[in-house]
C-alpha positions in Angstrom: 78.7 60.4 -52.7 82.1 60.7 -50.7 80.0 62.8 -48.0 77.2 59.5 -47.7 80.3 57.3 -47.4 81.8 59.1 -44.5 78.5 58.9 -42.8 78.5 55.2 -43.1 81.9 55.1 -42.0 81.0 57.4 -39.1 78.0 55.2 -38.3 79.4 51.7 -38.1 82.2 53.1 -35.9 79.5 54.3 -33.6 77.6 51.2 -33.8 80.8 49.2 -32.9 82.2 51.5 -29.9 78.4 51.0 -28.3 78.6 47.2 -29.1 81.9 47.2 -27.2 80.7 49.6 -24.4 77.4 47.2 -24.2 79.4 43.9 -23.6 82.1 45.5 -21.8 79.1 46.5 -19.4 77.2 43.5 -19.0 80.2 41.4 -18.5 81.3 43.9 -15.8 77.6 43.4 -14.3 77.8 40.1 -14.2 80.6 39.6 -12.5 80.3 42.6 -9.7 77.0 41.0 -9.4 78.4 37.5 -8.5 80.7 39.7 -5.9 77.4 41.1 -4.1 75.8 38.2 -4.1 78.7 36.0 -2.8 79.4 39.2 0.0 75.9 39.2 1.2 74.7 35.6 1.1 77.9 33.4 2.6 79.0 32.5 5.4 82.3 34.6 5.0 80.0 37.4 6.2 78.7 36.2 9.1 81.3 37.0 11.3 81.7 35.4 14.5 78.3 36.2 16.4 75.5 35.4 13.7 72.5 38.2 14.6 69.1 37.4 16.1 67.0 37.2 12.7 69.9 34.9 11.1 69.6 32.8 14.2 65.5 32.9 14.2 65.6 32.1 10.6 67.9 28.8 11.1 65.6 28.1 14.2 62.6 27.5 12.0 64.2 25.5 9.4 66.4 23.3 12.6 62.2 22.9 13.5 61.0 22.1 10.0 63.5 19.7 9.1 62.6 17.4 12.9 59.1 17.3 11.8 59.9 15.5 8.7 62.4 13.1 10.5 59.6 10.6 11.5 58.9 7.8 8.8 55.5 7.2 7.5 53.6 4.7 9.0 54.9 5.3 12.5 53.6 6.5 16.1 55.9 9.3 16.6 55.9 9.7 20.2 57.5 5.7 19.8 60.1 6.7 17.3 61.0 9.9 19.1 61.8 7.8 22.6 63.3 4.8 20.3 65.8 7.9 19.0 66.4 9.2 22.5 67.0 5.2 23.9 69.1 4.6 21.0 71.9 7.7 21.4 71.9 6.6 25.1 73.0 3.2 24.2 75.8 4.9 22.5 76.8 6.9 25.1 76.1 10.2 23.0 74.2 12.2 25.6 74.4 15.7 23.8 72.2 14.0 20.6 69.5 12.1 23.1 69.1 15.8 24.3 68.9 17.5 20.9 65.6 15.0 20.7 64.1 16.0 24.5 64.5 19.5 23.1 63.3 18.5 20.1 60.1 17.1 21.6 57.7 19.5 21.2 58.0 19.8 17.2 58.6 15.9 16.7 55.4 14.7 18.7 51.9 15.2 18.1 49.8 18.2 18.6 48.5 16.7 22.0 51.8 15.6 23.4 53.4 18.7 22.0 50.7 21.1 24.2 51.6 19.2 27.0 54.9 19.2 27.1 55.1 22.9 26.5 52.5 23.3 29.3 54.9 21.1 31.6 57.9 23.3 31.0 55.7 26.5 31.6 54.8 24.7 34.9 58.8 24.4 35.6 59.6 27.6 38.0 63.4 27.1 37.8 66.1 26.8 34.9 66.1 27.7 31.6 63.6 27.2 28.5 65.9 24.2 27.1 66.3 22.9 30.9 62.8 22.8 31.4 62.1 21.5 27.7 64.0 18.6 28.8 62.8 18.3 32.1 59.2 17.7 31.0 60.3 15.9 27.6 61.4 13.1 30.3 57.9 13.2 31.8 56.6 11.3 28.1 59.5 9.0 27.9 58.8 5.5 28.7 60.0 4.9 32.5 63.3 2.8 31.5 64.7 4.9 29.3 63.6 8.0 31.6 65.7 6.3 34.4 68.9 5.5 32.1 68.6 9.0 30.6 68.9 10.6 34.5 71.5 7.8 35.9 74.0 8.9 32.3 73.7 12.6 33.5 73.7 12.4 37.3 77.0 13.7 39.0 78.7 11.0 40.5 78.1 10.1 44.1 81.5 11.2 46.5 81.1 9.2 50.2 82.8 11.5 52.4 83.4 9.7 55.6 83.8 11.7 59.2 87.4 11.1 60.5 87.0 12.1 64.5 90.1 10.9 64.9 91.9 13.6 63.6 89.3 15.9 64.8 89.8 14.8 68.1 93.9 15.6 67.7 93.2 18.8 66.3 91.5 19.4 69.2 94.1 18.1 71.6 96.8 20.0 69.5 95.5 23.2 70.0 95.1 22.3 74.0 98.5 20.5 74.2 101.6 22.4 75.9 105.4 21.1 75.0 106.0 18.0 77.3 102.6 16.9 77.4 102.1 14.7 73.9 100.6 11.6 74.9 101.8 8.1 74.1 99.9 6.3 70.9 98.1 3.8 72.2 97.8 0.3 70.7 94.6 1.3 68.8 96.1 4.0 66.5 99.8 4.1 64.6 102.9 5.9 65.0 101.3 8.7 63.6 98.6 8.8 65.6 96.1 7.8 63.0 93.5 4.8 64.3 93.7 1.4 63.0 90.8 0.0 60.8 90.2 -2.4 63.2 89.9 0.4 66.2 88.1 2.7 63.5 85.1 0.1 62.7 84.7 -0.8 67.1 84.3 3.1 67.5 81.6 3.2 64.8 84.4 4.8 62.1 84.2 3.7 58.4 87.5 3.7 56.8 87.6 4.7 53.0 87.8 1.7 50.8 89.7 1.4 47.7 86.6 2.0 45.3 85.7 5.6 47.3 89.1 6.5 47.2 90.0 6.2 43.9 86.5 8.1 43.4 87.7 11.0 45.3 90.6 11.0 43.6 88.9 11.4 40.0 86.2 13.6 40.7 86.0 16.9 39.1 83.8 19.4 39.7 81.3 20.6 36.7 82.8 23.1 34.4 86.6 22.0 34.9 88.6 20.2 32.1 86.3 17.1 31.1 87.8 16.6 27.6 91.3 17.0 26.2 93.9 15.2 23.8 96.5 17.7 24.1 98.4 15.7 26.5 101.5 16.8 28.8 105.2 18.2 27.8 106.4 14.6 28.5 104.5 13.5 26.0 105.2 15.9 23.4 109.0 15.3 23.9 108.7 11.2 23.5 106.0 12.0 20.3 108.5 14.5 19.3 111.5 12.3 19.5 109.9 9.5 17.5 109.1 12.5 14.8 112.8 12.8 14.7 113.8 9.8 14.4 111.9 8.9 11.2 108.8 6.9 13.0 105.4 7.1 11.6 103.7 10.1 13.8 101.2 12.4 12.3 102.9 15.6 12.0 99.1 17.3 12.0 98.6 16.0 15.3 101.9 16.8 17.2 101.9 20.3 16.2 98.4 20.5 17.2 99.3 19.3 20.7 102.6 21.8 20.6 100.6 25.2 20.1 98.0 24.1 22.9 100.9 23.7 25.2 102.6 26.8 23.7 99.4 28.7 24.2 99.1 27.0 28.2 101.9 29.3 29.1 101.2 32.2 27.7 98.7 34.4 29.7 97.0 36.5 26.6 97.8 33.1 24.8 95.4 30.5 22.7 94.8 28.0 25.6 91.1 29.0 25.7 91.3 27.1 22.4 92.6 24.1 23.9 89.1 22.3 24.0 88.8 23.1 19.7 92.3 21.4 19.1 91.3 18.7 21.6 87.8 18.1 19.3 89.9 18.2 16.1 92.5 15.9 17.0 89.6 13.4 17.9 87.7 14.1 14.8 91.4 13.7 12.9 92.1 10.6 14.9 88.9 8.8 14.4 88.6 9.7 10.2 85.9 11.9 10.9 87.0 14.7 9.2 86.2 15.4 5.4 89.4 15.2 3.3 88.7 18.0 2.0 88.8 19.7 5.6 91.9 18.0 6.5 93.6 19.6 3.9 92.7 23.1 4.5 92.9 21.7 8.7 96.7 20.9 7.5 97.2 24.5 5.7 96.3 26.5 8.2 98.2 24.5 11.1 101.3 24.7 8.3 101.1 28.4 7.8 100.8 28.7 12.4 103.9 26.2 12.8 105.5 25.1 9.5 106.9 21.9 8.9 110.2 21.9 8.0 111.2 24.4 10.4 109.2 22.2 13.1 111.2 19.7 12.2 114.7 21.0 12.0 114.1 23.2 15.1 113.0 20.2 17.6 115.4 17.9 15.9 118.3 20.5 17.4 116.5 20.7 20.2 116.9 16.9 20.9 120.3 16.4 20.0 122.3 16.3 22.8 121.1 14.3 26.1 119.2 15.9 29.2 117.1 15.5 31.9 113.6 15.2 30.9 112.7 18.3 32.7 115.7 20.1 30.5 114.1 18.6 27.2 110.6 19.9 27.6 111.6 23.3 28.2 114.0 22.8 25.3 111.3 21.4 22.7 108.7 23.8 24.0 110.8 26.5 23.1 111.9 25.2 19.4 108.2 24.9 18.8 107.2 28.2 20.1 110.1 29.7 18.0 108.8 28.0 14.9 105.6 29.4 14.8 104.7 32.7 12.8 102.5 34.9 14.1 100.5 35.9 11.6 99.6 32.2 10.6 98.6 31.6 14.5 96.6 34.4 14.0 94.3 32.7 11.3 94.4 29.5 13.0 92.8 30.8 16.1 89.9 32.6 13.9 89.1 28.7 13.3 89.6 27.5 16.6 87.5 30.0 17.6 84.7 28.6 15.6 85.1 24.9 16.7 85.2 26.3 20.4 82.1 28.1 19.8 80.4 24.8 18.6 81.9 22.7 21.4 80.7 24.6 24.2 77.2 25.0 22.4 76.9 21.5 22.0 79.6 19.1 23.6 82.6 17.6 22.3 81.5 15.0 20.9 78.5 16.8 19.1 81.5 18.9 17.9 82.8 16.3 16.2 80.0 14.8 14.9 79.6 18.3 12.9 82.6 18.5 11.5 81.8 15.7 10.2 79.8 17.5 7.3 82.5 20.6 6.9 84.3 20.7 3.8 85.3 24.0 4.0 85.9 26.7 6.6 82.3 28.5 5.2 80.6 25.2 6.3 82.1 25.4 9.8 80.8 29.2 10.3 77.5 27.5 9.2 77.5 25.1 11.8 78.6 27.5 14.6 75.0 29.2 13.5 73.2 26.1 13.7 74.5 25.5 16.8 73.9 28.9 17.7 69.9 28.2 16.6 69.6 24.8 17.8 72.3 23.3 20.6 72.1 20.4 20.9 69.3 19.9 18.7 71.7 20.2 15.4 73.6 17.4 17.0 70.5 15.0 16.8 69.1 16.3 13.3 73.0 15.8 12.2 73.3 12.3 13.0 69.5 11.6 10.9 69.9 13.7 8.0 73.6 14.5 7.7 75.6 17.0 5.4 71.8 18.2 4.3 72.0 20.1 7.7 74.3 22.5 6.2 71.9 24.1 4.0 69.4 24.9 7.1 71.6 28.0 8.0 70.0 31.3 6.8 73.0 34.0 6.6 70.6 36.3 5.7 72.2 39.2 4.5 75.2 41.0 6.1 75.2 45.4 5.4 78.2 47.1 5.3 79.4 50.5 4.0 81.4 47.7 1.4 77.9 46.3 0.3 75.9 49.2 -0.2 78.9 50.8 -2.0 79.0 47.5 -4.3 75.2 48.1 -5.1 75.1 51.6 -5.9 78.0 50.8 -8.6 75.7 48.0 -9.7 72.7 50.3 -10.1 74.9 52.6 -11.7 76.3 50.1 -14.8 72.8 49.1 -14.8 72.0 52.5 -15.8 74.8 53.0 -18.1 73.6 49.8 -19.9 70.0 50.7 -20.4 71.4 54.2 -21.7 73.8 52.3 -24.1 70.9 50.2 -25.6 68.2 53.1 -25.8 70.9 54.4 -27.6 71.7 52.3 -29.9 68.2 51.5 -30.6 67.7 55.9 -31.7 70.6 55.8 -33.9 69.5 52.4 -36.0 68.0 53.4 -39.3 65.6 51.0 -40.9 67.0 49.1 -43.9 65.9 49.7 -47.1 65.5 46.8 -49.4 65.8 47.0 -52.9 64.3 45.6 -56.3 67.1 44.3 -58.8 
């Protein structure tokens, strides 16, 4: 009798330490599971160049979603050009291209073979360049011409000055003692008076070409910034100080794009991202959610309060402004931490990566779906998939674009390391429950 009682005992301890062993297993599961799953799938591990299949895949849901874009009911090849005339009247150039890329996956199977057969016929440029330059072909011939005047380079008169050809010439032929006299046609300096310029056939500049001279920069130069200059961040500082209302976010934005300016392994190739953020910022475009995280980052790269108490010392005593720039550049640049700057320029890195993809503005009209940092890596592989054409399908079906981007899954030693203790608790749980299931003895019922 004792002996059958210790086996009972001995059996519902074992019952009870393979109960606990099963839960403490499945629980484990569940949660190294979630860790795989969350390693594999987001956009934490997509690092900063998304590869070619993760690209393809976003590609072909970018093409799926523009197909579904056009309402029922209506001629698409109308609603496509409608699209295109309407982002021109808004001045948002990158999104009316999106749609002439978009072209041959918005229209109907005719117009789609023809377009693609007028880009193949294009012998120079890229594919999107000659997308777009036989998408124009099947626009309707107003908006065709206000699509090509928004993007053509501006026209710089450059008028022939013989005059001071002609004293070039006579410099280098002149000897000392022999300058002539000015004449009454030209001015002290020997330069000829618009009266004599327009008898001898010479067209002086007017005001108009001038001042278009003057602001003319070449392609690919600085197009878009809201940094500003040290003379501005010493009066916005100043105000800061004082206790006027300036956005904190904003200054210190403009103070590490300077910072970085003048430092040569610096962050100034970031300058255009802070540039697109402090529009998005200025203009509400950014999600409040994003702002926040936007704010703790920038807070953690140049904190506040020693910000603050740095430029305020900075600006105590009176000085030339020359002496003040150099003096608040320098209590900014001592403010900031190193390792926060670091993190900060892993997300400005992202934002420049969807800027020069797209444009500014379509950089901004992207983050306009972020809430989080994850959502920005998934727009830099939109972008990466679709250029300008996530800018367009942005603006129709808006935060929805988020889920087009296919992460597809990351390897790493970490991963496969992740799985094989997964496969192995898997393992240990089957054996726990095959287990269990041997040592169960069938109950024995009983007649009273």
């Amino acid at each position: 009798m004792a002996r059958l009682r210790r086996r009972r005992e001995t059996g519902r301890q074992g019952t009870w330490r393979q109960a606990l062993l099963f839960n403490s297993l499945l629980l484990l599961l569940i949660v190294l599971g979630t860790r795989v799953m969350t390693n594999a799938y987001t956009a934490e591990s997509a690092g900063d160049v998304p590869d070619i299949q993760a690209r393809n895949e976003t590609r072909r849901e970018i093409e799926s979603a523009f197909q579904t874009i056009v309402p029922k009911g209506n001629v698409a090849r109308a609603f496509w050009a409608d699209q295109i005339s309407r982002e021109l009247d808004a001045r948002d150039f990158s999104a009316a291209r999106g749609y002439l890329l978009a072209a041959p996956v918005m229209l109907e199977r005719d117009d789609a073979r023809a377009i693609l057969a007028a880009a193949d016929a294009e012998e120079s440029g890229s594919q999107d360049q000659r997308l777009v330059k036989a998408g124009l072909l099947f626009l309707p011939n107003e908006t065709r011409a206000e699509y090509q005047r928004a993007i053509e380079p501006p026209r710089i008169e450059v008028v022939p000055r013989p005059d001071l050809e002609a004293r070039e010439e006579l410099r280098e032929g002149e000897h000392p003692g022999n300058v002539p006299e000015p004449s009454d046609d030209t001015d002290a300096a020997g330069t000829a008076s618009p009266e004599a310029a327009s008898e001898g056939g010479i067209q002086p500049l007017s005001p108009d070409t001038m001042l278009a001279t003057e602001d003319y920069e070449e392609p690919g130069g600085p197009a878009f910034s809201m940094v500003g200059d040290r003379t501005d961040l010493v009066r916005r500082a100043q105000h800061w100080v004082n206790g006027d209302r300036i956005d904190s976010l904003q200054l210190r934005l403009s103070a590490i794009s300077l910072i970085g300016a003048t430092e040569p392994a610096g962050i100034s190739p970031y300058a255009e991202a802070i540039s697109v953020l402090k529009a998005a910022d200025r203009a509400g475009r950014l999600t409040p959610d994003y702002r926040e995280y936007l704010f703790e980052r920038v807070d953690l790269a140049l904190p506040e309060e020693t910000a603050f108490a740095a430029v305020r010392d900075a600006l105590s005593k009176v000085a030339p402004m020359a002496e003040l720039e150099e003096r608040v550049l320098e209590a900014f640049r001592n403010a900031i931490s190193a390792e926060g700057l670091a993190r900060l320029q892993r997300d400005l890195s992202a934002v420049a990566r969807i800027a020069d993809l797209t444009s500014p503005s379509g950089a901004v009209t992207l983050l306009e779906t972020a809430r989080s940092p994850e959502d920005v890596k998934k727009l830099q592989l939109i972008s990466e998939a679709g250029g300008d054409r996530a800018v367009a399908l942005t603006k129709q079906i808006g935060p929805r674009v988020l889920k087009l981007a296919q992460i597809g899954v990351k390897w790493s030693l970490n991963l496969v390391l992740q799985l094989m203790a997964l496969a192995a608790i898997a393992m240990a749980l089957i054996w726990t429950a095959v287990s269990a299931v041997g040592q169960a003895r069938p109950v024995r019922h009983y007649r009273h």
